[in-house]
C-alpha positions in Angstrom: -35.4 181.6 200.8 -34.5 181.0 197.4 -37.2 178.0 196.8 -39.5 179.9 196.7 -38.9 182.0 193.7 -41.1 180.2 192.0 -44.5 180.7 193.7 -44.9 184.1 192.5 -47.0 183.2 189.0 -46.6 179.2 189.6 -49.0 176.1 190.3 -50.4 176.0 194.1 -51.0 172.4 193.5 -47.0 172.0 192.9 -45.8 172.9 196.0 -48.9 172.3 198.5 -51.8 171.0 199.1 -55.7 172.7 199.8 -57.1 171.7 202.7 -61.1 172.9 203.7 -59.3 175.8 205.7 -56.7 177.0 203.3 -53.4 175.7 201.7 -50.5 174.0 203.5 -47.4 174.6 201.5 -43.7 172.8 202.3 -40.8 174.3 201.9 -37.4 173.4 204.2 -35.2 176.2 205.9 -31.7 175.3 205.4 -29.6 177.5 208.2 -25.7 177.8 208.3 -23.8 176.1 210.5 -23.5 178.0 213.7 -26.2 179.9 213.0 -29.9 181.1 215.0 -32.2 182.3 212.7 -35.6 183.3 213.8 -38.3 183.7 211.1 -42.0 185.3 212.3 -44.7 186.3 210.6 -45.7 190.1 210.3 -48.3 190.9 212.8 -50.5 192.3 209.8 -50.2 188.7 208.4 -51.2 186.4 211.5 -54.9 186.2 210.5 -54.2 184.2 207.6 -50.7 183.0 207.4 -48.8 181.0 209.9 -45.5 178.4 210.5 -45.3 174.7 210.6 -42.0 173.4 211.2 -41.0 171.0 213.7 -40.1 167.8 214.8 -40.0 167.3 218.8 -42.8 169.7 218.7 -45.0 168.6 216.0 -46.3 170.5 213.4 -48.3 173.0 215.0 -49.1 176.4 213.4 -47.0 178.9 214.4 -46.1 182.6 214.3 -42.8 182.6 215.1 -40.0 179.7 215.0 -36.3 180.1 216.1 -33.7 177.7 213.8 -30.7 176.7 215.5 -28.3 175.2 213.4 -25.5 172.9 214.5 -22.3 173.7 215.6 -20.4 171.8 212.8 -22.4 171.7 209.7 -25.6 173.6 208.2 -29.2 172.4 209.4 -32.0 171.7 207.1 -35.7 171.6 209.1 -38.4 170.4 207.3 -41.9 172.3 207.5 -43.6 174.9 205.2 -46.5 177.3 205.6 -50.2 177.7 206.3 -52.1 180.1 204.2 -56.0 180.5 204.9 -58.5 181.1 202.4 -57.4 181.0 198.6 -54.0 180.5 200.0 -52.6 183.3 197.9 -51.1 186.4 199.7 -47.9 188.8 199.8 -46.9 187.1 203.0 -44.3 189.8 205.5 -41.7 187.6 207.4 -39.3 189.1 209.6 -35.8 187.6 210.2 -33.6 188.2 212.6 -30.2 186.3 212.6 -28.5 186.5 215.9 -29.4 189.4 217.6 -29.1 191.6 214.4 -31.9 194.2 213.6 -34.9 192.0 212.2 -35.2 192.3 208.3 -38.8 192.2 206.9 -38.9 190.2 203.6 -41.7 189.8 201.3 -43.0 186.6 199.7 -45.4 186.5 196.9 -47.2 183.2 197.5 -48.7 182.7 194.3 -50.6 186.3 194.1 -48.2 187.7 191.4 -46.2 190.5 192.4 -46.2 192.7 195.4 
């Protein structure tokens, strides 16, 4: 998730946009060929933060989504995130790639650090 290094201390308004219930903010998952990837939201989280990737399925708010890449070549999905409120939050995801352990990562969403 390295595009998002940035949000820490940067602009909301550069990466997203405020809508009257929070901030939508776009970011695309890039997943290695082969892979399956599944990325949720901390259940501590769900209240204010959800997914929104898609295609077939739309955009819909989320808090779970499963990438599967292709067989032959990395997959790049296009989406990004729903905050609520100020849209600023130390947001848990856990990841789980394949069926290893899930990983719980931390992303400062424009709230400095956490």
């Amino acid at each position: 998730m390295s595009g998002v290094k940035g949000w820490q201390d940067g602009r909301r308004t550069d990466f997203g946009a405020r809508t009257r219930e929070g901030w939508h903010y776009k970011i695309g998952a890039e997943v290695k060929r082969g892979s399956v990837v599944t990325v949720s939201v901390a259940p501590e989280a769900r209240q204010r933060a959800s997914l929104s990737y898609g295609q077939e399925e739309g955009y819909s708010p989320v808090a779970e989504v499963t990438f599967r890449a292709c067989p032959a070549s990395d997959t790049v999905y296009v989406g990004g995130f729903f905050i609520s409120g100020d849209g600023r939050i130390c947001l848990p995801l856990d990841v789980q790639v394949r069926k290893a352990a899930p990983q719980t990562i931390v992303i400062p969403v424009f709230s400095g650090a956490c």
